[in-house]
N, C-alpha and C positions, 0 to 999 in steps of 0.2 A: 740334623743340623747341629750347630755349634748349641750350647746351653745358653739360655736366653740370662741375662742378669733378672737379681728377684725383682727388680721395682720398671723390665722391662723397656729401660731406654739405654739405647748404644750412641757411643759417644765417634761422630766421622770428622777424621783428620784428615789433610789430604795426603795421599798418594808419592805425594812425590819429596826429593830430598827438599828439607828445609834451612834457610839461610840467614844470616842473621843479617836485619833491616827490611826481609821478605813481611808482605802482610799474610799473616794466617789466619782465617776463617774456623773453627770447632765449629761444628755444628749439634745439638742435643736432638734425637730421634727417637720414637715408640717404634720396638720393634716387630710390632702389627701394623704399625702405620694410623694409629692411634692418636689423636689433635695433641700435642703437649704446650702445654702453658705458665708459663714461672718457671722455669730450672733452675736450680741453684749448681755453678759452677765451683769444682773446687779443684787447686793444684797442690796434690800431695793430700794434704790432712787442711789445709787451707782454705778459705771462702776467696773466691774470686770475685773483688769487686766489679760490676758489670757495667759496661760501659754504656749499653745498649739493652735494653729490656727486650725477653723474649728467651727463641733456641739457639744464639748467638753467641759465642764470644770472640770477639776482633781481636786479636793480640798486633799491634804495628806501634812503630815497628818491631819487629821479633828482635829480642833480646837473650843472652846466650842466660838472665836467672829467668827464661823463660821456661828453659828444658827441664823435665822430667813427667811426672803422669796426671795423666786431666781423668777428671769426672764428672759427670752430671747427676743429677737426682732433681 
């Protein structure tokens, strides 16, 4: 399979084209399927303030400085 990241959790976006005012869901995941709890989101090099506690982050509506690369840890 693909190479696991070192700390283990994959970051699921969804699937399909994204638009701007669309609500977008990230979800944080253990790529064993492993409980995750506290993630720290980040876009870019940035902490993403969270709006919701947990493996969430809500971005709505979608905004066009929303685009570029998400991560979790």
């Amino acid at each position: 399979g693909p190479p696991c990241p070192a700390d283990g959790l994959v970051l699921q976006v969804p699937a399909w084209p994204l638009l701007e005012g669309d609500t977008v869901t990230l979800r944080c995941r253990s790529w064993r399927n492993m409980s995750v709890r506290g993630v720290q989101f980040y876009h870019g090099d940035e902490e993403v303030r969270m709006s919701i506690p947990g493996t969430e982050l809500s971005l709505s509506p979608l905004l066009l400085n929303h685009s570029g690369s998400y991560r979790c840890q």
